[in-house]
MIKE-50563 format. One record per residue: residue in one letter; x, y, z of N, C-alpha, C, O in turn; chain; residue number from 1. Coordinates in Angstrom, 1 decimal, padded with zeros to 4 digits, always signed. Example, Ala and Ser with C-alpha at 12.3 -4.5 7.8 and 13.67 -1.06 7.14 Angstrom:
BEGIN
<lumke A <+013.2 -005.7 +007.8> <+012.3 -004.5 +007.8> <+013.2 -003.3 +007.8> <+014.2 -003.3 +008.5> A 1>
<lumke S <+012.8 -002.2 +007.1> <+013.7 -001.1 +007.1> <+012.9 +000.0 +007.9> <+013.4 +001.1 +008.0> A 2>
This chain:
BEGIN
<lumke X <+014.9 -001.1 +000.4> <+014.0 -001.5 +001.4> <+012.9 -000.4 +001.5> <+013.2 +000.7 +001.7> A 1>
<lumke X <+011.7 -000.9 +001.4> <+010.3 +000.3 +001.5> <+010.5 +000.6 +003.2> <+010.7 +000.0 +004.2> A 2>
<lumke X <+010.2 +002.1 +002.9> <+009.7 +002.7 +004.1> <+008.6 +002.0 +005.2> <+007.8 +001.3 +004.7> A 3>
<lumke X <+008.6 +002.1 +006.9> <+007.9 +001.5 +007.2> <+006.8 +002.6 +007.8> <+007.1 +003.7 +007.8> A 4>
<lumke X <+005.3 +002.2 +008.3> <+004.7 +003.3 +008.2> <+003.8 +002.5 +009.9> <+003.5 +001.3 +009.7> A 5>
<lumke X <+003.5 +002.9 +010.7> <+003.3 +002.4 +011.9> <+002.3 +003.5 +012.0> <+002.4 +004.7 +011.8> A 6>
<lumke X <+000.5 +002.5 +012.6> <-000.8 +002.9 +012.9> <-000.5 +003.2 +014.3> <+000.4 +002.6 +015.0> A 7>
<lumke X <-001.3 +004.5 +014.7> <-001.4 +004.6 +016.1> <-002.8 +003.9 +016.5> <-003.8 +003.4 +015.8> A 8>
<lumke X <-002.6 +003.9 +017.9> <-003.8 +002.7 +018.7> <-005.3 +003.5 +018.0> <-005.3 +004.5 +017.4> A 9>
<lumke X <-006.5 +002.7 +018.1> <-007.6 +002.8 +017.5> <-008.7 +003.5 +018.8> <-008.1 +004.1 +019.8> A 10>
<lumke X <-009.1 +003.5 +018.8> <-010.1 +004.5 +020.7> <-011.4 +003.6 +020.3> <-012.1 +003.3 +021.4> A 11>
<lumke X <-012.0 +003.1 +019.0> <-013.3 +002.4 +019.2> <-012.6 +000.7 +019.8> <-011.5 +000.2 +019.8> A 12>
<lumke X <-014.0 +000.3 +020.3> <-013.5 -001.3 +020.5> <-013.4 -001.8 +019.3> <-013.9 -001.4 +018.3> A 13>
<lumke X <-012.5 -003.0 +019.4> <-012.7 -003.9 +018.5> <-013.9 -004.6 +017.9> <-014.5 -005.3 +018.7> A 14>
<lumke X <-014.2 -004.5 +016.8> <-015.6 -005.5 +016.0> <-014.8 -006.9 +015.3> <-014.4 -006.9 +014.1> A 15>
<lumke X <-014.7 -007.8 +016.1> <-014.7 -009.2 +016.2> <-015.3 -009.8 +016.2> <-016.3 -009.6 +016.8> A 16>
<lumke X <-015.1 -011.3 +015.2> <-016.4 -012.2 +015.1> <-015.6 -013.2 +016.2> <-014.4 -013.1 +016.5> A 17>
<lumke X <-016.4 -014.1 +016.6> <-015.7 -015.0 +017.8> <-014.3 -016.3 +016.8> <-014.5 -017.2 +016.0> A 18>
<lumke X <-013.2 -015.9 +017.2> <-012.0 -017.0 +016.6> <-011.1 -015.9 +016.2> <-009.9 -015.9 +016.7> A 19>
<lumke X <-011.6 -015.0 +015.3> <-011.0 -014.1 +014.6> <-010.1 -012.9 +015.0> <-010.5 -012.1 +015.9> A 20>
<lumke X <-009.3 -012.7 +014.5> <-007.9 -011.9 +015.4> <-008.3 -010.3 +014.4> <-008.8 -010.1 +013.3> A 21>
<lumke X <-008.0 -009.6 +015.3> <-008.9 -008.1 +014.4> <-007.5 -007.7 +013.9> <-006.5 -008.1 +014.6> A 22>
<lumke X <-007.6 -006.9 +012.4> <-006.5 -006.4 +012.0> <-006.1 -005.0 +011.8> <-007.2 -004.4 +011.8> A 23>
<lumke X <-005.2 -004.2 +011.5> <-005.5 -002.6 +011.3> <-004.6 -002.4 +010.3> <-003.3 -002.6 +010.3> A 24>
<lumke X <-005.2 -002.1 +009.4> <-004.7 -001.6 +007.9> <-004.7 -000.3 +008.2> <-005.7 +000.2 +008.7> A 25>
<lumke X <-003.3 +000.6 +007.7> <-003.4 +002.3 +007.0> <-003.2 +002.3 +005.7> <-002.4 +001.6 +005.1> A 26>
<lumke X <-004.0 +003.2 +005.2> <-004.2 +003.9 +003.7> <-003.7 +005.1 +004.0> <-004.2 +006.0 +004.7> A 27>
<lumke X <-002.2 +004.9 +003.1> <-001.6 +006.4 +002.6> <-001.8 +007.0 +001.1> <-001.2 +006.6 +000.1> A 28>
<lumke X <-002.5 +007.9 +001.3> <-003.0 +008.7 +000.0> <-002.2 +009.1 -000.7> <-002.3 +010.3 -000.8> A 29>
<lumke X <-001.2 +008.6 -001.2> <-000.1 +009.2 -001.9> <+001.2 +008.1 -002.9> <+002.1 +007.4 -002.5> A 30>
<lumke X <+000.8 +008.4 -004.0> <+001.8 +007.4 -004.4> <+003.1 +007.2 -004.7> <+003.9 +008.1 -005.0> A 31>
<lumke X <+003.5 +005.5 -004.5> <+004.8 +005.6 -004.3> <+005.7 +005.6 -005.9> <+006.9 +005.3 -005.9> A 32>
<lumke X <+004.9 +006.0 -007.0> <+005.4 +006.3 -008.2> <+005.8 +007.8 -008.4> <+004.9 +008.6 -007.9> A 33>
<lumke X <+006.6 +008.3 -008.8> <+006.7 +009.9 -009.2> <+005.7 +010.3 -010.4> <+005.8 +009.8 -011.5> A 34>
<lumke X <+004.8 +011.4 -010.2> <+004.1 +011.6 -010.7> <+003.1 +010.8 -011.3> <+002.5 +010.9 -012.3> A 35>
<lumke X <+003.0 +009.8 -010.4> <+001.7 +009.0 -010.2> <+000.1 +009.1 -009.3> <+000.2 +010.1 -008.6> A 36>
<lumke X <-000.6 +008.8 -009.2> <-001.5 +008.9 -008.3> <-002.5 +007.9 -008.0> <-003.2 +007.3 -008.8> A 37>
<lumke X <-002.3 +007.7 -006.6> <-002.7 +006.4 -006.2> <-002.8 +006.4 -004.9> <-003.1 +007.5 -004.4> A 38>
<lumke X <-002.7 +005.3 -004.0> <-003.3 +005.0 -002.5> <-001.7 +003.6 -002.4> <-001.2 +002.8 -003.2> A 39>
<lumke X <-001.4 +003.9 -001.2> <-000.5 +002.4 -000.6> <-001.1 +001.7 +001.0> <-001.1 +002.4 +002.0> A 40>
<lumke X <-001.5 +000.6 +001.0> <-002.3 +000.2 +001.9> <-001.2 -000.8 +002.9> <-001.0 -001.9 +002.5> A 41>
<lumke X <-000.5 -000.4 +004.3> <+000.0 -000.8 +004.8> <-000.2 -001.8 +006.1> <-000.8 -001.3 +007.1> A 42>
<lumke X <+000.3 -002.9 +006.0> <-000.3 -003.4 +007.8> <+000.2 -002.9 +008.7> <+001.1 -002.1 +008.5> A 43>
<lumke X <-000.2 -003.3 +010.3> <+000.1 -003.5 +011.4> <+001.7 -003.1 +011.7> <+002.2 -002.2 +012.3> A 44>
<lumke X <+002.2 -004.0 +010.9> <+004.2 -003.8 +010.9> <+004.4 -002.9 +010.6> <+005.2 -002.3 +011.4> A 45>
<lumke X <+003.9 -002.1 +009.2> <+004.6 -001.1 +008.2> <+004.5 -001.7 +006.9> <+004.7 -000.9 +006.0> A 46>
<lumke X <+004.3 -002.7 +006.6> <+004.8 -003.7 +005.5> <+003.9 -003.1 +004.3> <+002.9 -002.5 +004.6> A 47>
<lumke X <+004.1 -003.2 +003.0> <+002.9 -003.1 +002.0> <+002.2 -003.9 +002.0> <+002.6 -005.0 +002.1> A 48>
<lumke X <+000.8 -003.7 +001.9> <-000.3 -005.1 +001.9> <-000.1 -005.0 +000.4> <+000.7 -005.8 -000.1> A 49>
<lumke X <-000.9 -003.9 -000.4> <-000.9 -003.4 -001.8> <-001.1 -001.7 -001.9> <-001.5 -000.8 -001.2> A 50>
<lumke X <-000.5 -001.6 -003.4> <-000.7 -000.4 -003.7> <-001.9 -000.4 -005.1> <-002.2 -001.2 -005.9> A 51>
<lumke X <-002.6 +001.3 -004.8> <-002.8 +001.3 -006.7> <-002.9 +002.6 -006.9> <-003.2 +003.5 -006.2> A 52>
<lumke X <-002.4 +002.6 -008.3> <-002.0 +003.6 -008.9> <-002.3 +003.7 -010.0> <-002.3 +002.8 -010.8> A 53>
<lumke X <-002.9 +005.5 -010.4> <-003.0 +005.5 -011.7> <-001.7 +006.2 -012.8> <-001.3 +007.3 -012.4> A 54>
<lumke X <-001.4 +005.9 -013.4> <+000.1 +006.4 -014.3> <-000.6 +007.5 -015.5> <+000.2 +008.0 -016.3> A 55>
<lumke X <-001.2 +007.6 -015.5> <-001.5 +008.8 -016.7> <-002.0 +009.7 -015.7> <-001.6 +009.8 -014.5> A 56>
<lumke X <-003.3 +010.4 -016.7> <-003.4 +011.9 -015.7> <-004.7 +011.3 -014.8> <-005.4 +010.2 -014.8> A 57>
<lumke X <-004.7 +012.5 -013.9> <-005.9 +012.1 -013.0> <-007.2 +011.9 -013.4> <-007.9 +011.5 -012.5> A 58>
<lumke X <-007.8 +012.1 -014.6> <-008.6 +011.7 -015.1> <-008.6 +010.3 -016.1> <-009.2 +010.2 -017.2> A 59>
<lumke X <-008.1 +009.5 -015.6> <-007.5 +008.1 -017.3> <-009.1 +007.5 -017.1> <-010.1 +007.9 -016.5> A 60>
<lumke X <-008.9 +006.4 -017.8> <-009.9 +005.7 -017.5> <-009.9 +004.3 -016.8> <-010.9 +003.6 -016.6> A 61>
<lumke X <-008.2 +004.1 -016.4> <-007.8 +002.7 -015.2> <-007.0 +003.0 -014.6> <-006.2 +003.9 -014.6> A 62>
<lumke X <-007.3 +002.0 -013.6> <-006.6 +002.0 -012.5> <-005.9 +000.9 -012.0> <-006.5 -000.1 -012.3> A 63>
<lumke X <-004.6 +000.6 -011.3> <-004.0 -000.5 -011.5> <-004.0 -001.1 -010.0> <-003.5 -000.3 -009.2> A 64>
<lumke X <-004.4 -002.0 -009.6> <-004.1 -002.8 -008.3> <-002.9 -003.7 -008.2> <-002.7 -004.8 -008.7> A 65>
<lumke X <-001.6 -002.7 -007.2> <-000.7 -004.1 -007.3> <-000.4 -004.8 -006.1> <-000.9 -004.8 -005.0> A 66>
<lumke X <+000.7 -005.7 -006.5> <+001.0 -006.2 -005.0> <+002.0 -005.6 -004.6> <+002.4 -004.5 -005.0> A 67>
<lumke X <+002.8 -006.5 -003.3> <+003.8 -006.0 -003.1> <+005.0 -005.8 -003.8> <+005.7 -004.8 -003.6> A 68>
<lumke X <+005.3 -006.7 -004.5> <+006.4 -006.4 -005.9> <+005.9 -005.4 -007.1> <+006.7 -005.1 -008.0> A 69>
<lumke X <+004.7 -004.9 -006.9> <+004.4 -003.8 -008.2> <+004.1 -004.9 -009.2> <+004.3 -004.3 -010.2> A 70>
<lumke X <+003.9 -005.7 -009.4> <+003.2 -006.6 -010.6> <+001.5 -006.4 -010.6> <+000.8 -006.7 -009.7> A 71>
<lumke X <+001.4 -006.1 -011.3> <-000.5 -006.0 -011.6> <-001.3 -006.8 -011.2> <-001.5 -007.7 -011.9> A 72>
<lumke X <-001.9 -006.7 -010.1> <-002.8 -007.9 -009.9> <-004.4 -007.6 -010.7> <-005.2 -008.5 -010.8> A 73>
<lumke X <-004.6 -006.3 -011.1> <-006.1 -006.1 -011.2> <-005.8 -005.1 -012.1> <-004.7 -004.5 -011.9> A 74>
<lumke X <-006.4 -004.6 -013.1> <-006.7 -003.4 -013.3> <-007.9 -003.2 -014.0> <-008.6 -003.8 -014.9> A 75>
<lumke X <-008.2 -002.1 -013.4> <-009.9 -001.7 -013.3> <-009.9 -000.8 -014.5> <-009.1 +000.1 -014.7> A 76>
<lumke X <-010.9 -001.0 -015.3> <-010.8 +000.0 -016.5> <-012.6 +000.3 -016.9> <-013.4 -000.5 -017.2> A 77>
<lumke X <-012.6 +001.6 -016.9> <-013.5 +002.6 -016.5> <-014.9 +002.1 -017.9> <-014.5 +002.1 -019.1> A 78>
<lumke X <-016.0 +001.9 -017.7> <-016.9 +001.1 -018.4> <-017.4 +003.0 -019.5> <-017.7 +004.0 -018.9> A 79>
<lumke X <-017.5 +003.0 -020.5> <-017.9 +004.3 -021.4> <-019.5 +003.0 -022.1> <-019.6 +001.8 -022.4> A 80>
<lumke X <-020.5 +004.3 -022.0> <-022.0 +004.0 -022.5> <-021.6 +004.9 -023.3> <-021.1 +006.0 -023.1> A 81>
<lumke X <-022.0 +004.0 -024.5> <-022.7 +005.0 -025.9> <-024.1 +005.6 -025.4> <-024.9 +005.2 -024.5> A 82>
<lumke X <-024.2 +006.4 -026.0> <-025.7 +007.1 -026.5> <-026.3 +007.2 -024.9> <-027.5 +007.2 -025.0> A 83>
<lumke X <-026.2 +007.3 -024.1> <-026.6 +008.0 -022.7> <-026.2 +009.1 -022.9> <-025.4 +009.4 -023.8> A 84>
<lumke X <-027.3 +010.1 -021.9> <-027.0 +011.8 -021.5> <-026.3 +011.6 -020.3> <-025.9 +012.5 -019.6> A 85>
């Protein structure tokens, strides 16, 4: 069972459009891989929304977007130009 991670109250008002229920996501800087590095983005409950993580060194050239099961939803991989200074 993942850890749960609980936001404290916010001090600005809410920015609501009219219908819409406002939501509060936390971003924990730290990944839940060993010797990974990455961000885990948690709701309101505690729950994981998503994580991403990079698995090589802190310099690679991708980055992995997952979901809550750790299956890949995205991975972003770093665009290299020839022949630019």
């Amino acid at each position: 069972m993942a850890p749960r991670v609980h936001s404290s109250p916010s001090s600005s008002p809410p920015a609501t459009c009219a219908g819409e229920q406002r939501k509060v996501f936390t971003v924990w800087m730290k990944s839940l891989v060993l010797n990974g590095h990455g961000c885990t983005v948690y709701d309101s409950g505690g729950g994981i929304v998503y994580r991403v993580d990079n698995y090589g060194s802190r310099c690679s050239g991708s980055v992995c977007l997952m979901d809550l099961d750790g299956s890949v939803v995205l991975n972003v991989v770093k665009k290299v130009q020839l022949g630019r200074y």
